[in-house]
N, C-alpha and C positions, 0 to 999 in steps of 0.2 A: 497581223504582225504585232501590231500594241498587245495580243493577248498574250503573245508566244514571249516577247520582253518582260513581261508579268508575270508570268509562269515562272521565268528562269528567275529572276530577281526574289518570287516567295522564297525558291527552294534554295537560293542561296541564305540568303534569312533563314530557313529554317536549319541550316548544315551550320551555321555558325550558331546557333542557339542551340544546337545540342550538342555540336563536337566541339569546337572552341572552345581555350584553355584563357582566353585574355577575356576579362572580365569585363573590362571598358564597350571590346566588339559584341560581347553576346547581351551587357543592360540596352545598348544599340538598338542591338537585333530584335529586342524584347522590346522595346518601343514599338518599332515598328508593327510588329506582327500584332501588339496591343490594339493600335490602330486600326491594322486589317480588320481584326475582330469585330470594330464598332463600326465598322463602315456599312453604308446600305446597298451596296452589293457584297456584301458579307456569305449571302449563300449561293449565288453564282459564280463567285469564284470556289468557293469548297465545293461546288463540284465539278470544276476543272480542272482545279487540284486531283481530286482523285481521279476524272478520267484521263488527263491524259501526264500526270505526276510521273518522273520518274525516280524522284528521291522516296525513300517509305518515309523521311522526316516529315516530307509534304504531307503525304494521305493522312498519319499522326496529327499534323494540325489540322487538318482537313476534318477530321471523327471530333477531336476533341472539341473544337468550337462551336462543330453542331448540335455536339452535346450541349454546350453552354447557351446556347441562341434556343435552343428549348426550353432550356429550366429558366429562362430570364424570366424576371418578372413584370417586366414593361415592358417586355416584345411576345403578340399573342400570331402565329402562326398560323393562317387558313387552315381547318381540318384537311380540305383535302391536298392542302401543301403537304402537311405532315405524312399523311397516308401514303402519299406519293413515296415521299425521304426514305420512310420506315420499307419499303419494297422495293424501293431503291437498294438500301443497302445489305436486306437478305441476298439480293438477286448482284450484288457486287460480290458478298462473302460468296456464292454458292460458283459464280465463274470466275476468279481467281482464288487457286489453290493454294500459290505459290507467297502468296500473301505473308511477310512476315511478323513473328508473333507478335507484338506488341501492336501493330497493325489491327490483327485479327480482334484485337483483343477490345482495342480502342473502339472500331466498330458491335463489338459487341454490347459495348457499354451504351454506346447511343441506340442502339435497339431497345435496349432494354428502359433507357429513358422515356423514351418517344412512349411506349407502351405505358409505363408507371403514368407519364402527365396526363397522357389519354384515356387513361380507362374507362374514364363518366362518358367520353364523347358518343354524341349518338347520330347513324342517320340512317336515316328512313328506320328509324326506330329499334335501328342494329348497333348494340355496341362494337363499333370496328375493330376498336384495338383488343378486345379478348377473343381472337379466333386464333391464339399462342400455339397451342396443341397439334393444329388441323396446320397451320404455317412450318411447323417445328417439322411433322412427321416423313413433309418432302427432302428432307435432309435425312431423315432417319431409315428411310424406307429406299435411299438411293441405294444403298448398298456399297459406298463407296466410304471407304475411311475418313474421310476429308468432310465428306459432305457430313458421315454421321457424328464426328468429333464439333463442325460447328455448332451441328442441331443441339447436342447436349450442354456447350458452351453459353449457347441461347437461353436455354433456359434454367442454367445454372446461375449465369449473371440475372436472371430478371426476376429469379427467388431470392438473391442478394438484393438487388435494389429495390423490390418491394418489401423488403424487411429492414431498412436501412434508413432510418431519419438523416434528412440532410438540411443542417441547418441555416444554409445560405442559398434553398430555394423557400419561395413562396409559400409553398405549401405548410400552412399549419399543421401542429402536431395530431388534432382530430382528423382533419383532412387525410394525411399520412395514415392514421388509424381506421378510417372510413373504407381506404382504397386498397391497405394491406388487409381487413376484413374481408374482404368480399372477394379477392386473389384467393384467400386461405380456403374461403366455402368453396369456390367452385372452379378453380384450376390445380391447389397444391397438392391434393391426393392422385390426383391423377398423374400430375408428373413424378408424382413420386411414387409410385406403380410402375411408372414409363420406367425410370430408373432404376428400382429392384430387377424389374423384367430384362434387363439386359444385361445387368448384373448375374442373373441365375442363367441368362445362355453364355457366360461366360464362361461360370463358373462350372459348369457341364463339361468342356473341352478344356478348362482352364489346365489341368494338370497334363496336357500334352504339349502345349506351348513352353518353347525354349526362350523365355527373356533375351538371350546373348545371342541369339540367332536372328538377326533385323529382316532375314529372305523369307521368313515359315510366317502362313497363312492364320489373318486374324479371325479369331472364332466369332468377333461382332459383324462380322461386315465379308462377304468372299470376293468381292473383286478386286481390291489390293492386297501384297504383301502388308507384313505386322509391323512394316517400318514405324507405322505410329500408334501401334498396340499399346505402347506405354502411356502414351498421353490420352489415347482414349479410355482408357480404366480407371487413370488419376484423375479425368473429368468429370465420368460418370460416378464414381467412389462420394467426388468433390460434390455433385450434384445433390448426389441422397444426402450427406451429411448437412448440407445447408437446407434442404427441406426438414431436415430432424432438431435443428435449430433455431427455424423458426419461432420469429413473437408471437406464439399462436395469441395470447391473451393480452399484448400490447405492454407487458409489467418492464418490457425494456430491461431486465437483467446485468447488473453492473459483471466484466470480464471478470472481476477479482474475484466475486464471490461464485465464483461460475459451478461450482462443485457441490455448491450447497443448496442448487436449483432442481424445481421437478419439471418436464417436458412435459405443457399442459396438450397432448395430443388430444383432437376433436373424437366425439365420443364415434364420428362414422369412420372414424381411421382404425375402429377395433378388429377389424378381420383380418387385417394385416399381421397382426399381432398376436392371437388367440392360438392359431395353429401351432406355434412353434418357429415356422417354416422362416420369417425372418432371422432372426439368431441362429440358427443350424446356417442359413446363408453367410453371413458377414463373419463366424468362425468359420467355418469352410476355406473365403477368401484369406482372411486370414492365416491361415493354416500353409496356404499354396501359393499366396500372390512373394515377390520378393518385399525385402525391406526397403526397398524406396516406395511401395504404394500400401501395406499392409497396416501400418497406423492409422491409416486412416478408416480401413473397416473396426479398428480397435476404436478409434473417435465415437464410427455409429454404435458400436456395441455402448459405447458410454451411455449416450443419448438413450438410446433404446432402453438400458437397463433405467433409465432414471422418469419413464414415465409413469406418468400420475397413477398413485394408486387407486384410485376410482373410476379408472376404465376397465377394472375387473370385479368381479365378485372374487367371493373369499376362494372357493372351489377354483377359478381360472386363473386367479393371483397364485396361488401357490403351484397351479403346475408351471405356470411362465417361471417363476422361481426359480423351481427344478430344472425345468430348461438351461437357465440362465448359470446356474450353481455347476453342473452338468458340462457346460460350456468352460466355464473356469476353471474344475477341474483336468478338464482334456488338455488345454496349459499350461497347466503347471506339471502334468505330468510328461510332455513335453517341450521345455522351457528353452531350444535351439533358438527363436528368432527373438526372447525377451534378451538376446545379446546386443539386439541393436538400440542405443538410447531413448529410440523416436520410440517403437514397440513396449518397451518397458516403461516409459513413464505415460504411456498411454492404458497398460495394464495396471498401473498403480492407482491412476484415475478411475478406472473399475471396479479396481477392488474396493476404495473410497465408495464408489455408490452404491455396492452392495449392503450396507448399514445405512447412508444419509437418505435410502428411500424403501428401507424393508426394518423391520422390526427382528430385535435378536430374536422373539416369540416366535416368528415365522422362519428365519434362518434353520434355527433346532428342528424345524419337523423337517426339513427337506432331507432326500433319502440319506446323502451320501455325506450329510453334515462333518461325521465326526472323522473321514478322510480330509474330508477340504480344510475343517478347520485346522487339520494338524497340517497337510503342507503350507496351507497361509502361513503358519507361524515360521516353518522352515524357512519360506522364502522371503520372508520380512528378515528373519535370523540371518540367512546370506544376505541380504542387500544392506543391512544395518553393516557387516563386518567388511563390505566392498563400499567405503565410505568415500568413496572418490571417484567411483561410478554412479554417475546422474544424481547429483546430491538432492536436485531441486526435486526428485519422487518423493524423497524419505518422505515428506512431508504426506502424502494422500497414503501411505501405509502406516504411518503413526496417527491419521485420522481416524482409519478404520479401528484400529485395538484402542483409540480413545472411546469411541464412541457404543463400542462395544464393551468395554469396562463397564462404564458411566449408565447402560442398562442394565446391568445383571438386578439391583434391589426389584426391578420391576420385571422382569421374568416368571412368569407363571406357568409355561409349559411344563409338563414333566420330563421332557427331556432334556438329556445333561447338557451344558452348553461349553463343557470343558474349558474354559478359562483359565481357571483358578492352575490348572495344567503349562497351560503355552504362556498366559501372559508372564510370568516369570521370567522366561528364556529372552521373551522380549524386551523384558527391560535390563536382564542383564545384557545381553547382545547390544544396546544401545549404550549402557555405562561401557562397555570394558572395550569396545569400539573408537570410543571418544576418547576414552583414554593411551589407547594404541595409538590414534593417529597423532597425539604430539609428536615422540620422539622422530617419526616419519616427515611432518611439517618441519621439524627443526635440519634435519638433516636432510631433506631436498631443496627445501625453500619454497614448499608449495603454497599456497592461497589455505590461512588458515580459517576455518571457521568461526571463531572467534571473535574473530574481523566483523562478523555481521550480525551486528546487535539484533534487527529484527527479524534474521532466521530463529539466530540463539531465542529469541523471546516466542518467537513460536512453536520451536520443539519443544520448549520446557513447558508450557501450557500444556499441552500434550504430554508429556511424559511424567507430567504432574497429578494426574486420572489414572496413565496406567502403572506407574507407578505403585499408585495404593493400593493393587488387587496385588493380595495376598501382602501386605504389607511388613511382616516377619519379617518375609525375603529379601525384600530388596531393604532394609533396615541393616540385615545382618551383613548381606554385601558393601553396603556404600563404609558401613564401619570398619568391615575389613580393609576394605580398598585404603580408608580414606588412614589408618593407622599404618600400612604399611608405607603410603608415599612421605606422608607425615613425617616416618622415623627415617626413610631414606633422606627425606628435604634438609632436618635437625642435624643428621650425620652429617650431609654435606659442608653444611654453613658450620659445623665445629671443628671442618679440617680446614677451616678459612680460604676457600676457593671461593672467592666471590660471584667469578665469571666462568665460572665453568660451565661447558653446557648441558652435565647432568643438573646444576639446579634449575636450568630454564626447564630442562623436562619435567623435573617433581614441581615446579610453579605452573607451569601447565596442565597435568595432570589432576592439582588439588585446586586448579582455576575451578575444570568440570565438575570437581568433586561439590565445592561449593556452591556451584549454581542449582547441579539436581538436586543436593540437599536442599536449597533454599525453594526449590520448584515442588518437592514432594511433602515437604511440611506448608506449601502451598494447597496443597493440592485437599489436605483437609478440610479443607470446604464445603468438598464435594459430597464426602460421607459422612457417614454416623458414627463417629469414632469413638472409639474409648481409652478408659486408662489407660492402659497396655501401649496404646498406639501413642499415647502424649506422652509418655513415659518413652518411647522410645524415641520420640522428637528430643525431648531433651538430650538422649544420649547425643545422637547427631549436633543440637545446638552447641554443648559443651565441648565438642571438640574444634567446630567454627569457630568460637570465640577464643581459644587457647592458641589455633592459628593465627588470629587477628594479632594477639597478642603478641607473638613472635614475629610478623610481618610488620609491624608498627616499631617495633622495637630496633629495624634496618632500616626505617624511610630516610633515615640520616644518611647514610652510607648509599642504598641501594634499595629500590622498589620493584613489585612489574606489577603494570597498571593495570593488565586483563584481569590478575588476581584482586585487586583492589575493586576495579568494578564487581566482579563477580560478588565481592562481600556487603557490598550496598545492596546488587538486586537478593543478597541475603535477607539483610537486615528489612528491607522494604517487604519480604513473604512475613517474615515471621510479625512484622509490624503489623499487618491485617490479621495474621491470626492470633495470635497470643498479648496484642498490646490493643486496650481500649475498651469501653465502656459495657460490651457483648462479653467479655472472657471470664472465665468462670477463674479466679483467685486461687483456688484451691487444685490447679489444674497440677497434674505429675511432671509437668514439664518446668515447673518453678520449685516444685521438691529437686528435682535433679539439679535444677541448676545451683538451690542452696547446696546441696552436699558438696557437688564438683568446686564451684567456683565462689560460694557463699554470697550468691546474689539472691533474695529468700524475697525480693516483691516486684513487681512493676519497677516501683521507682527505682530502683537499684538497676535494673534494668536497662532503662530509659539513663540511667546515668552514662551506663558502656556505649549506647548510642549518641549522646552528646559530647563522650570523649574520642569516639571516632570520628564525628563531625569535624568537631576543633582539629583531629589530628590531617583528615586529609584538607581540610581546606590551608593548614600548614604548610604543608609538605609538596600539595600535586597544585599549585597555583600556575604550574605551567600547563598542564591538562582539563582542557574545555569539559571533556567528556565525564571527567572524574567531577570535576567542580560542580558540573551541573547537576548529574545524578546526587550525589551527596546537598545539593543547596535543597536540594526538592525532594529528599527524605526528612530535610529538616522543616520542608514548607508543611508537609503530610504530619510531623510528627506536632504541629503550633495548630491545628485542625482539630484536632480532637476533644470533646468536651473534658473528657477527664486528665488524659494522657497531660495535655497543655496546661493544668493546672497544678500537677507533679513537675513538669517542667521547671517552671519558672521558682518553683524551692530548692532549685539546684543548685548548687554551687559555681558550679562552671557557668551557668546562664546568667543568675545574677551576679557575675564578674562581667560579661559579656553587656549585660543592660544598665550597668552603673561605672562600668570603667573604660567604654570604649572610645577610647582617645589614644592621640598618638603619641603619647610618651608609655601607654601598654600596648598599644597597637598601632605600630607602625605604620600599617598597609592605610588607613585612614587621615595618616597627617599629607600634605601637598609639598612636593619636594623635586628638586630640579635634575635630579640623576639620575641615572638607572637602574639603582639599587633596588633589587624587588624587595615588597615585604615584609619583615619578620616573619609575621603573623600566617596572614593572610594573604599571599603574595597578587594573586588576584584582583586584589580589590587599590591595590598603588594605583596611582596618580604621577605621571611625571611628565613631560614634555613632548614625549613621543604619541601618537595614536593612537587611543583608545578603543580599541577592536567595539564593534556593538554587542559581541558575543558576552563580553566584562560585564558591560552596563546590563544587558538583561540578567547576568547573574548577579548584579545588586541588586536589581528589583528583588528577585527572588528572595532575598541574603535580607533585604530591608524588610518585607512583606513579611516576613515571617517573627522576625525581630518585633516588628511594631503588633503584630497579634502578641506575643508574650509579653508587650510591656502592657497591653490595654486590659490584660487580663485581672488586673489588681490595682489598677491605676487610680480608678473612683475620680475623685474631686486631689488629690494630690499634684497640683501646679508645679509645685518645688521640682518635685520629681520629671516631672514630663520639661523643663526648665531646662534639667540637668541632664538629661536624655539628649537632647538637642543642644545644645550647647556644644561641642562639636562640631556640627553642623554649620551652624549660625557663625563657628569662630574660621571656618575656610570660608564661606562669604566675605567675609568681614575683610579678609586679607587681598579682595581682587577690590578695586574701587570702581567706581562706574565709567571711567575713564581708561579701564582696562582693556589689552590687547583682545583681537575676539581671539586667538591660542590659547589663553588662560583663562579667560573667560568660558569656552568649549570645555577643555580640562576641570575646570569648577564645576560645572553645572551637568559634566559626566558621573560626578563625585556625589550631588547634592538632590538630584529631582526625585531619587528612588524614594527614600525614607520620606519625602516632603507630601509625596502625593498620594501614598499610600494610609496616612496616618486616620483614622473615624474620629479625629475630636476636633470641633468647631474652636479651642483653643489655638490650634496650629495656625488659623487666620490672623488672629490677633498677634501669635508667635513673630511671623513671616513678614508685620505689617508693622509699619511702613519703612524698616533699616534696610528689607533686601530686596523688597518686590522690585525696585529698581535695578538692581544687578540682572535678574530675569528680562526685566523689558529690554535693558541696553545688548544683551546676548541677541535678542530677536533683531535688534536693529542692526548689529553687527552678520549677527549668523545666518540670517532668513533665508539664505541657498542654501543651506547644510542641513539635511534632515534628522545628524545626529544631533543638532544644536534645538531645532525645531519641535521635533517630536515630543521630546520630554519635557520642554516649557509648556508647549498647547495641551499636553497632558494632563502634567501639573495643573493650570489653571482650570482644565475644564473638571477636574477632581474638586478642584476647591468648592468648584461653584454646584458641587452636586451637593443637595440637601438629604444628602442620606441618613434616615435613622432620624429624621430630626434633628443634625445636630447644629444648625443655622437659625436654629431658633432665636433671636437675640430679643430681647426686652424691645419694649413701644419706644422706650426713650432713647436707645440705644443708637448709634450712627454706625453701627459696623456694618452696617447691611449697605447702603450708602456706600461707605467707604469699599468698600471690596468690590462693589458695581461699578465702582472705578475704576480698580486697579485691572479692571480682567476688561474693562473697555478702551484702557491703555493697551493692554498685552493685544486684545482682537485688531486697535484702529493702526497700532504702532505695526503690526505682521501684516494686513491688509495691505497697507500702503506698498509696501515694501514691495509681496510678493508678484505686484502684476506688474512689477519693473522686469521681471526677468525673463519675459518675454515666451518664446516656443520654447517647449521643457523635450527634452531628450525622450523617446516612449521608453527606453527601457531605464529609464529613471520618472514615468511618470506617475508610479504608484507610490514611490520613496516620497517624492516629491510635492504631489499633490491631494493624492485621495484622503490619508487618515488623518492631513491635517486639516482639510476642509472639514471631515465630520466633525472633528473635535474643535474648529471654530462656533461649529454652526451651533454641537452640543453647549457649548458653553452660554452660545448667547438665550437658546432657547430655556433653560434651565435659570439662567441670571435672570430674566423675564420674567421667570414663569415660579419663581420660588422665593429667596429670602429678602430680597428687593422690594417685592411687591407691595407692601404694608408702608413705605415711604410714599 
């Protein structure tokens, strides 16, 4: 009777933990059943649960925490308890059918546990738990759909979980690597045999099976109807795929880079392979299965295509090729089920690995090269100009003509490789696509691309390689293109329509135009370019810069920010290649630009990008995105040995390093209103919240600054004085008796430049008018990480002996004296912060972590460096 009360009472707990909407009854519920869990009848009741459970929420708890009570690592389970469990619960799946799916599934998963923890276990000198195959087969061999979809499930999940590091059991990562080795030698070939094999009696009868018809007879199995045809193809499908996936060599393959991986198959897995016969399979399914299971034999063809080249000689490589080539073609020449997204961007991924694991050398000898490579190009050419279908393939089709550009200097075959043909079409189909789809975006309101800086950043990568083959072309395109929107944009803004939506179109348009131009004069990196080709860079620069020049010329009236973006990640291509200490001076690209716009060096150069700087951090001080990009072409451009040295004879720079104060620069004086900036509007100070996003773009804004002043600074005091002086005069204006609000606001203003400066001056600078404003901020601010961070910063900067430059003289007290002041800042923050007692977790890394290093940093450093000599 007490067990029948028990029973009823889990399953109510369990139907409140997973249907209930009140949150209070199911943290409750979860109590409770936490409980159950740890209890030492823990496994006499799960299996009460499951035998005589009427909720499936029960049997669910019932699987899962047996899972859990296995993989514990302080609870070690009798072998032959386990053995017992593990045939317990095939012989539970194998008599109920009816079993529902997460159920089925749940058990599955502890099968496959039990097995992975046991597989060393031995007795009478038999390892128990690897008789998988000979367990499995009594399922397969029933002949009953039910029974043969478990058996495949079985071992579908237990090639999952032996390939699966799970990092909150015991088992070490070797361990894990010990036990998925030895799975690999002498179970995974064979289940994965098992599974082609059922796959090819499928595939046999496959094309008489009616999908929509759930009555007509499964060709796996004859003693049921094909009610569960579908789940059994997508299991066994699901099966191979996850044996092809496989760690066979433990390298754990991160998911992002997943396409750039070779499938290290064991060299006794090559029979499978050599005939052909797997690839004519999985295109066959392909060809016949519908599109809810057919991606997935395009998945194994992925894998397949991408195994290691050294499980063939050169003679067996190249007809697997053929095969494979062979396969792609049939296709494309049939392209009905690449309608479906799953199909087609599982084809894209294909066609991506037919270069990332074959040589262009080898492509060109295959028979039927010079058809495939022409409809590749066709069908890259449709999918480019269907820009709103599966946008996320484009990417593994513009890998392929990347990668295949980016070989031709090293191509030695004598057969042609026709490139220099299709890649054209390609890069045009990709400009005049992009530019189609503005006026489309504007007038539906669709998701523009644009919007996503790190697609945009990685098709221009890409289309910056194929781009340069045959360079001419796409030269004389993007100038066309880029003079006709140009003259349309000009016309528009001279009939004074500000807002009309043809100029958002020609500003979208010459947004693209700008980027590929900045991507394909990127792109010379790659090749061996010549005159011709820098000469034709300029022509494209000169026209970027004359747009600049009209677009700068409205940021008073009217801006659009993609366009401005887009002219940074200009400015930042041509920066790497044409600006710095590698460029050849005499290049055609600085002829051009003297005739067009009479810029005739570098420096004049570098001037147009410091008058762009100044203009957007003017203008876009409401825009994070723009401020940032532009703060960190100016960080890139104070980097340079030579470039930085032209810098700072600038006009604009040294206004910038000798007058920046707030009677020329507003944005740096401290002020009670809300008036943004003149200047720099970013960079204001007023009484409202400080975003952190601001303050790291002073860092940036100071960091860069204080590289051009140190550049010519030598022993000049005055100077470096008057530099800081600014600085020193918003200090000056909070007293140490100050609100911690303006205090915060100060020290949001003051830590950038402070801590980033290389000269053992700035101690002497800081010491002793303001270091106290810094310590009283901590004694105020020490829960506020924005107040925190950049003091602990600051100080543990000071105390670093970089370079030498804490060198002080034997008679000298400054070493002394600073050991003080940073033992103030450490004992004054110390106290403080273990008042505040339990810290929030999602506040505990703001909160705690980088200011502990940079306490600890400082003490250790203060110890261990300019102190020491006292």
């Amino acid at each position: 009777m007490a067990d029948e009360q028990e029973l009823v009472q889990l399953e109510v707990l369990c139907k409140q933990l997973y249907e209930t909407t009140d949150a209070n009854i199911r943290s409750e519920a979860e109590k409770a059943l936490v409980q159950f869990a740890g209890s030492s009848e823990c496994l006499s009741r799960c299996q009460m649960l499951l035998e005589r459970g009427n909720s499936p929420y029960a049997q669910l708890l019932a699987a899962t925490t047996l899972a859990k009570l296995v993989a514990r690592s302080n609870v070690s389970l009798p072998l032959e308890q386990r053995v017992d469990m593990r045939n317990y619960v095939m012989n539970y799946l194998a008599t109920r059918p009816k079993l529902l799916g997460f159920v089925s599934q749940a058990l599955v998963q502890l099968f496959a546990t039990i097995t992975k923890q046991g597989w060393f276990d031995v007795s009478k000198d038999v390892y128990v738990f690897r008789n998988v195959i000979v367990d499995v087969n009594q399922f397969l061999n029933s002949g009953a759909t039910h029974h043969v979809m478990i058996g495949v499930q079985l071992l579908s999940q237990l090639v999952c979980e032996m390939n699966q590091i799970q990092p909150d059991v015991s088992r070490s990562l070797s361990k894990h690597r010990k036990v998925a080795s030895s799975f690999r030698d002498t179970q995974l070939f064979e289940i994965f045999q098992l599974g082609c094999n059922l796959l090819k009696k499928a595939s046999e009868m496959i094309k008489t099976i009616d999908f929509s018809d759930a009555d007509q007879e499964c060709p796996l199995c004859t003693e049921d109807k094909v009610s569960h045809k579908h789940g059994l193809l997508s299991h066994t499908l699901r099966l191979v795929h996850n044996c092809l996936t496989f760690d066979f060599i433990g390298t754990s393959t991160d998911d992002s880079s997943d396409d750039l991986c070779t499938v290290q198959i064991p060299t006794n897995w090559r029979s499978a392979f050599l005939d052909g016969s797997s690839l004519k399979l999985f295109f066959d399914l392909y060809a016949n299965l519908p599109p809810s299971l057919s991606p997935v034999s395009l998945s194994c063809l992925v894998q397949i295509a991408s195994v290691r080249r050294s499980l063939f000689n050169n003679a067996e490589r190249a007809k697997f090729l053929n095969s494979l080539v062979s396969g792609v073609k049939t296709v494309l020449e049939n392209p009905q089920g690449l309608s479906d997204p799953n199909n087609y961007h599982e084809f894209c991924r294909l066609l991506a690995r037919l270069k990332s694991n074959y040589q262009l050398g080898e492509l060109v000898k295959v028979d039927s090269y010079p058809q495939v490579i022409k409809q590749i190009a066709e069908f890259t050419v449709t999918s480019l100009q269907m820009w709103q279908f599966a946008p996320n393939s484009v990417h593994y089709l513009l890998s392929l003509w990347q990668r295949m550009v980016a070989s031709v200097p090293y191509v030695k075959a004598s057969e042609p490789h026709l490139l220099e043909t299709y890649t054209p079409e390609v890069t045009k189909a990709y400009i005049t696509s992009r530019l189609d789809s503005v006026a489309v975006i504007l007038r539906d309101g669709t998701e523009d691309p644009l919007d996503d800086q790190g697609m945009i950043s990685q098709q221009l990568d890409q289309i910056s390689t194929i781009g340069r083959c045959e360079y001419e072309k796409t030269c004389a395109l993007l100038v066309q293109l880029f003079n006709e929107s140009a003259q349309s944009y000009q016309e528009l803004l001279q009939a004074g329509q500000q807002t009309n939506i043809n100029i958002a179109i020609q500003e979208g348009r010459l947004t693209w135009l700008v980027y590929i131009i900045g991507a394909v004069i990127g792109g010379r990196v790659s090749f061996a370019s010549t005159d011709e080709h820098d000469a034709m860079d300029g022509e494209l620069v000169c026209r970027v810069l004359q747009l600049m020049n009209l677009t700068d010329s409205r940021l008073a009236q009217a801006g659009c920010e993609k366009l401005d973006l887009a002219l940074i990640s200009f400015f930042e291509q041509f920066r790497k290649i044409y600006v710095g200490d590698q460029v050849q001076k005499t290049s055609k690209v600085y002829r051009r630009l003297s005739e067009v716009l009479g810029l005739s060096d570098e420096t004049m150069v570098l001037s147009v990008f410091i008058g762009k700087i100044i203009t957007n951090l003017k203008y876009w001080g409401s825009s994070e995105t723009i401020i940032t990009k532009t703060l960190q072409l100016l960080s890139d451009l104070s980097v340079g040995y030579s470039s930085v040295r032209k810098l700072v004879k600038l006009e604009a720079v040294q206004f910038m390093l000798n007058n920046h104060t707030s009677t020329h620069f507003p944005f740096l004086g401290v002020n009670n209103s809300q008036t943004p900036s003149t200047h720099f509007p970013f960079l204001g100070v007023n009484n409202s919240q400080t975003p952190m996003s601001d303050m790291r773009c002073r860092t940036t804004f100071y960091t860069a600054l204080g590289r051009l002043l140190m550049v010519e600074l030598g022993e000049d005091e005055e100077r470096f004085e008057r530099f800081m002086m600014p600085l020193a005069v918003i200090v000056t204006m909070f007293p140490v008796s100050a609100s911690f609000e303006n205090l915060g606001n100060t020290l949001a203003h003051t830590d950038t430049p402070l801590y980033r400066m290389d000269e053992a001056k700035r101690v002497l600078h800081s010491y002793p008018a303001y270091t106290p404003v810094f310590i009283r901020a901590l004694e105020l601010g020490y829960h506020d990480p924005t107040i925190t961070t950049p003091v602990l910063k600051l100080f543990a900067e000071l105390a670093q002996n970089r370079s030498q430059r804490l060198q002080f003289d034997v008679s000298s007290p400054n070493g002394i004296l600073l050991f003080r002041e940073i033992s103030k800042v450490i004992v004054g923050y110390g106290s403080r912060i273990l008042t505040l007692g339990a810290i929030p977790k999602d506040q505990l890394y703001a909160m705690k972590y980088p200011l502990c290093r940079f306490v600890v940093h400082s003490i250790n450093v203060a110890l261990n460096s300019f102190a020491i000599h006292h």
